[in-house]
N, C-alpha and C positions, 0 to 999 in steps of 0.2 A: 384123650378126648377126640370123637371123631369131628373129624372136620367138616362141616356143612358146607351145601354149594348154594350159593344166592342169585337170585337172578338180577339182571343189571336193575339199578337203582337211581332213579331220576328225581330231582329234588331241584326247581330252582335251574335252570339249566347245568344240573352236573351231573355226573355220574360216574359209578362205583359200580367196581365188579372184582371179586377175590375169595378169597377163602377165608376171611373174619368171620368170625359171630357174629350175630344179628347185632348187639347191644354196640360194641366196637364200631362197626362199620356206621350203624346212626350218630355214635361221637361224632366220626370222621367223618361222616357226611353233614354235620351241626355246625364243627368246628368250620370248613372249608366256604359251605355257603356262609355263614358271616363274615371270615376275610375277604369271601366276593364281595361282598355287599360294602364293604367300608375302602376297597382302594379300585381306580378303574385300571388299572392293569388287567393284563394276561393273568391267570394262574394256572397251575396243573400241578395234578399229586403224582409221583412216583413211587413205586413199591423199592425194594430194596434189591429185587432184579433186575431195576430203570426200566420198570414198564410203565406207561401212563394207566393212571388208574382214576382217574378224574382230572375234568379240564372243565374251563368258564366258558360259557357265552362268548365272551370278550376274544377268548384266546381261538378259539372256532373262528368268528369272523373276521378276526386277522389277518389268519391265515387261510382261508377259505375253504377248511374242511366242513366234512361232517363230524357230528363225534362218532360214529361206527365205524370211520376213518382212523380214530385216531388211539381210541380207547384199544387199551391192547399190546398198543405199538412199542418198542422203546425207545424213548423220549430223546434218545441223541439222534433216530431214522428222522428227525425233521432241521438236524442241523446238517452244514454245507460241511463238505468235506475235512476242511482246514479245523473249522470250529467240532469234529465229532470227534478228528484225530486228538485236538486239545484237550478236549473233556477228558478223553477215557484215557489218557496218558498223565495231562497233569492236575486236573482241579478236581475230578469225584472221587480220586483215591484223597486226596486231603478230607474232600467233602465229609468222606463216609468216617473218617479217622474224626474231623474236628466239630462235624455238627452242624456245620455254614459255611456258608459261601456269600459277597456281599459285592452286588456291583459287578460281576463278570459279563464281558462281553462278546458277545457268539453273533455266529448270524444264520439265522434259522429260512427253510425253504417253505414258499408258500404253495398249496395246489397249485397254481396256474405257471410256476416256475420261476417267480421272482424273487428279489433274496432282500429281505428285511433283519435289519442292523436291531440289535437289543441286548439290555442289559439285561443280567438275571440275579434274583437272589433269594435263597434259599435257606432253609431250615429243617432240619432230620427232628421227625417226631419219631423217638424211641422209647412211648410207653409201651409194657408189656403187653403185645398182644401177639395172638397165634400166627400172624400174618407176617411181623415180624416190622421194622422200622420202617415208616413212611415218611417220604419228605414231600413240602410243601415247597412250591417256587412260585416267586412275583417276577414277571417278565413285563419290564417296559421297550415300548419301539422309541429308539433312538435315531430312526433313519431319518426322519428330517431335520433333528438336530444333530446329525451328522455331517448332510447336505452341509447347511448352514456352516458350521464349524472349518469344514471343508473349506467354501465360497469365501470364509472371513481368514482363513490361512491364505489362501491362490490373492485375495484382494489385498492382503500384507504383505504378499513374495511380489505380486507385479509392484505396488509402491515402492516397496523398498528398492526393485530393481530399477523404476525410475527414477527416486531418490538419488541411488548408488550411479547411474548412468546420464542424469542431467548434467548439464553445463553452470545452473543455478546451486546455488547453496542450498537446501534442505536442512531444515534445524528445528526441535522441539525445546523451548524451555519450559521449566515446572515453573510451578506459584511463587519459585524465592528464586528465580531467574539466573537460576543455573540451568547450561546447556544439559540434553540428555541426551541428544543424539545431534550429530553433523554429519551430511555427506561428504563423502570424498573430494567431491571440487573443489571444496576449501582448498585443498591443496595447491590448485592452479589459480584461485582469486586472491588465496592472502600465505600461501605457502606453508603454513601450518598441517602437521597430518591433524584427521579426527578426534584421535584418543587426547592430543594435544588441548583437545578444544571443549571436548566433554567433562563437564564436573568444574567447569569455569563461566564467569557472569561476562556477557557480550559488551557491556558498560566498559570492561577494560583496555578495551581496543578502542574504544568508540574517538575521536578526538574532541579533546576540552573544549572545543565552542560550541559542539551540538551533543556533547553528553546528556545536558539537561533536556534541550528536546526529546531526543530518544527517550528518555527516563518518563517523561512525561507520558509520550505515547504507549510506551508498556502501561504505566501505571491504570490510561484512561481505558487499555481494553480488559485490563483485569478486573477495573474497576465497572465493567460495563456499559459506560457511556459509549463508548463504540463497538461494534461487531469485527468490522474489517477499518484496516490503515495503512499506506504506505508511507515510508517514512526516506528518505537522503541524505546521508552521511556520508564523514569519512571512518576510515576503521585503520589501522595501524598491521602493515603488513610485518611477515615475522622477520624483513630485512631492515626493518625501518621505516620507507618508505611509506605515505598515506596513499589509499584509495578509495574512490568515491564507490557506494556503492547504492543500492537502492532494493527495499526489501517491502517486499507485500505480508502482510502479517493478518493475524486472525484468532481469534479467541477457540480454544478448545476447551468442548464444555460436557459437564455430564449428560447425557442424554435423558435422563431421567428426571434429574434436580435441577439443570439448568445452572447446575453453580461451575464457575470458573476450574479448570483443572492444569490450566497452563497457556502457553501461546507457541503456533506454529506458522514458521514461515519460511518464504524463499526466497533465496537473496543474489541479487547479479549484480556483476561487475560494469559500471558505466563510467570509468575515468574517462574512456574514447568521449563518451557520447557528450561528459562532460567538456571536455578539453574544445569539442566541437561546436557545444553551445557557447561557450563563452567567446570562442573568436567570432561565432553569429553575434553574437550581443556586443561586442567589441567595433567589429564591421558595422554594425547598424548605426551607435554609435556616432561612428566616421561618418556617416552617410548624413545622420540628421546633425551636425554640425558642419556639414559640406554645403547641407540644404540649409542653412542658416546663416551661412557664411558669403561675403561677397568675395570672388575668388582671387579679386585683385589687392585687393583691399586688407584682407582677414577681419575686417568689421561686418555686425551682420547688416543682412541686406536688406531691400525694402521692404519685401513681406513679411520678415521676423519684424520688423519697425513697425510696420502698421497694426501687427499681433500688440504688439508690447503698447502703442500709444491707447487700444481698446482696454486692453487689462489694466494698463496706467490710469485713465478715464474712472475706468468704474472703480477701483481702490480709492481713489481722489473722492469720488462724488461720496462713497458710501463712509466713508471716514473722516471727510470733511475740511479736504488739507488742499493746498495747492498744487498744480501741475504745471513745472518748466517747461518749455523747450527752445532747443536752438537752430536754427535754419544756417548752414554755413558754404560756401560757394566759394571758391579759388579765383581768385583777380585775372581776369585778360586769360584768360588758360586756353581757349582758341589760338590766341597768337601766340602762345608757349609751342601750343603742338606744331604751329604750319612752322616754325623756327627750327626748334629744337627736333620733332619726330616723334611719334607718337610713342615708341619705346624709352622716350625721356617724358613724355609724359605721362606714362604710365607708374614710372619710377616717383615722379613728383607728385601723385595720386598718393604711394605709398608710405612716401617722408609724411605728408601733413597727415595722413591716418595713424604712422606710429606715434607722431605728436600729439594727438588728440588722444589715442590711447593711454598714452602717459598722464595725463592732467583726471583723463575722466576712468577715475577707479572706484567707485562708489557703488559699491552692492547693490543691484534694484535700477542702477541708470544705464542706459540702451547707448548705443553711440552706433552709427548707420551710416553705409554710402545708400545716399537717396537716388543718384543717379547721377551720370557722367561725372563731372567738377565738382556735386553739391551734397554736403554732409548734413545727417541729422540728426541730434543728443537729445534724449527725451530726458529729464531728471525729475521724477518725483520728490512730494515734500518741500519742493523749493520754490519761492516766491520771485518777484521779477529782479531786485536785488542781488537775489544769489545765484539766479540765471547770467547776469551782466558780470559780477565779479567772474565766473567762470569762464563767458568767452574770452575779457579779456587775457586770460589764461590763456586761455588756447593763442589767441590769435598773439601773444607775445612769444608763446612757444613756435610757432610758428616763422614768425620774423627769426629767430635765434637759427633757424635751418639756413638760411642767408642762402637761400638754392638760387642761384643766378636767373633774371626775365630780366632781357634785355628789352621787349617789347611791354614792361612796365614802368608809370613813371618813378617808384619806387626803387627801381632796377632788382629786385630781389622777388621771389615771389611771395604772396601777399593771402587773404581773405578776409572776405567780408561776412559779419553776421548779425543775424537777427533776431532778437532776445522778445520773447512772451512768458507769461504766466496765466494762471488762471485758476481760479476758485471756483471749483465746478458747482458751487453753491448758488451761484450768480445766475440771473434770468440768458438765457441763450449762450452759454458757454459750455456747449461742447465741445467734441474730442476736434471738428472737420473745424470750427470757427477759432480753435488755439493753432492749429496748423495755418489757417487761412490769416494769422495774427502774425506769428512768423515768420513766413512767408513775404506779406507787407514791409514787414521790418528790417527782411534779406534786403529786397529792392532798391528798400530808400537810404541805405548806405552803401550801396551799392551806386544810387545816383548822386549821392553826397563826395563822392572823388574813392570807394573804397578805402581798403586796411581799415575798416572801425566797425565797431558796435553798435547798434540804433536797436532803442527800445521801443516795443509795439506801444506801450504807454503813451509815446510819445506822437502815436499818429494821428491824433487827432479826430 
């Protein structure tokens, strides 16, 4: 049969040009334009020479021919070197043997000279015609999901490298909180290598007082109450010893669904920072007990006493109970000092303060150097009764120190004191009018010959 020549054949943006029969070549030009029409790929027919014998629209403006460009041509003259040597050495001799090709990756050149990444796949139509087997290929551009794939490899080599090269712990656990990856510092914060640490739940190191914490906080970011948490522990190094450490954590989640997919975080070593805070808070401490403290004395001073008589005050009024206190002043103690020397009177300052300490140990009761010679015991909940039983306490503990005054007429040293109460329920019984009652009280057994008790009740 002789062979007819057709002239090119445009249908749809494609075309055909061969030595088919008329009837053939309209198949092939039917069949072709409807796989254009159903995928937006590339496509292009090749003859069994690998000549292009029809291309899409698609695959034209891709690559920015014309089709008088291209029509003609054979179909590997538009792949890059690497990809034409590939083809004709190892995938179109398979090709022509199995019928397909599926997913092969070339990278094909565009007129203007840039090189565009795409998959191809292909199918040998081997009906009987005079022209002999044609194939059909669907060519997608992969170049910017190349790019991409690329940029999300380069952004998992630099993490990992900072992961691998921090100083901080790096760590991802799944949903049932086993580790799945640890960085190498572990090694230097808890001594364990990685592989050590992988494929085990962080809870096991954690120490038993704040286990349940931590447990808690995974639970709450799996559970989505929170986003981000830090949390401070100690964790069990592999010598033994505990270390404090301190880990920022964070929920990793599907980007899509938004559901939980695990938790990552970074974790550093702060036993220093610890060890440092606690002697800050140790020292602080020292400091507000130094401030509360009279320094000769070791009872507090008068501004903690005037704290504690306001706090004492309003507990009283608002609960409806009485407020003691005792006003107390050391006998002749000017003539102690010009006698003895102020370093013996300093010493005798501190006798009758441990004496008083000893007597006054009742949770909630204040005991104060007021100033110079004169002591003040605030005692809530007690009435004038058990105000008075206590000085006399004191002041027989006192007498029992038998500390030598020669310039008393008791010959020993002595005090005097003066016992109030008060029922802050009472019309004008404030905190300044139970001091000012006190006070009174000190005086007048003071002018009564000292060493006694005198009740403000009693002043009429």
């Amino acid at each position: 049969m002789a062979q007819a020549q057709f002239p090119q054949l445009q249908s749809g943006g494609i075309s055909f040009r061969g030595n088919e029969d008329y009837a053939t070549a309209e198949r092939l030009r039917a069949k072709f334009k409807h796989r254009a029409k159903i995928t937006p790929a590339m496509l292009h027919s090749v003859n069994q020479e690998g000549v292009i014998v029809a291309v899409s629209d698609a695959w034209l403006n891709k690559l920015g021919y014309t089709r008088s460009q291209v029509i003609g041509r054979p179909s590997v003259s538009f792949l890059t070197p690497e990809s034409r040597e590939r083809a004709l050495k190892e995938v179109l001799p398979v090709f022509f043997r199995c019928g397909c090709m599926d997913n092969v990756q070339y990278q094909m050149i565009c007129k203007n000279g840039s090189v565009i990444d795409v998959l191809m796949s292909a199918v040998l139509d081997d009906s009987p015609i005079e022209a002999g087997p044609i194939s059909l290929a669907v060519i997608t551009d992969i170049t910017a999901l190349k790019e991409t794939k690329n940029r999300l490899l380069e952004s998992e080599a630099r993490y990992r490298l900072l992961a691998d090269h921090s100083s901080d712990v790096v760590f991802h656990l799944g949903l049932d909180l086993v580790r799945r990856y640890v960085s190498p510092s572990c090694r230097e914060i808890l001594g364990f290598e990685p592989e050590e640490m992988v494929g085990a739940k962080p809870l096991n190191l954690v120490h038993p007082d704040e286990a349940m914490h931590v447990r808690t906080v995974f639970q709450s970011l799996l559970d989505g109450g929170v986003a981000r948490q830090s949390v401070v522990n100690r964790m069990r190094h592999k010598d033994g010893h505990w270390v404090w450490v301190e880990a920022e954590l964070r929920t990793l989640k599907d980007p899509e669904t938004g559901a939980a997919l695990g938790l990552i975080g970074a974790m550093r070593d702060i036993t220093a920072r610890r060890e440092m805070e606690d002697r800050l808070a140790e020292a602080n401490r020292r400091l507000a007990a130094l401030a509360a403290e009279d320094a000769l004395t070791g009872l507090r001073n008068r501004r903690i006493f005037n704290e504690a008589l306001t706090l004492g005050y309003r507990a009283a009024l608002r609960h409806g109970r009485s407020l003691g206190l005792l006003m107390i002043d050391v006998d002749w103690f000017k003539a102690y000092n010009d006698h003895y020397g102020h370093p013996a009177g300093d010493e005798c300052l501190r006798q009758v303060a441990k004496a008083i300490s000893r007597i006054v140990q009742r949770a909630g009761d204040t005991s104060a150097r007021y100033g110079g010679e004169e002591f003040a015991i605030l005692l809530p909940e007690t009435d004038e009764c058990g105000v008075i039983a206590m000085a006399e306490r004191i002041r027989h503990a006192v007498n029992r120190l038998a500390l030598e005054h020669l310039g008393s007429g008791h010959r020993i040293v002595t005090i005097s004191l003066g016992a109030a109460s008060i029922n802050p329920a009472g019309p004008g019984e404030g905190e300044e009018f139970l001091l000012r009652q006190a006070d009174r009280a000190l005086y007048r057994a003071k002018a009564l010959g000292r060493n006694r008790v005198f009740r403000a009740s009693d002043l009429g």
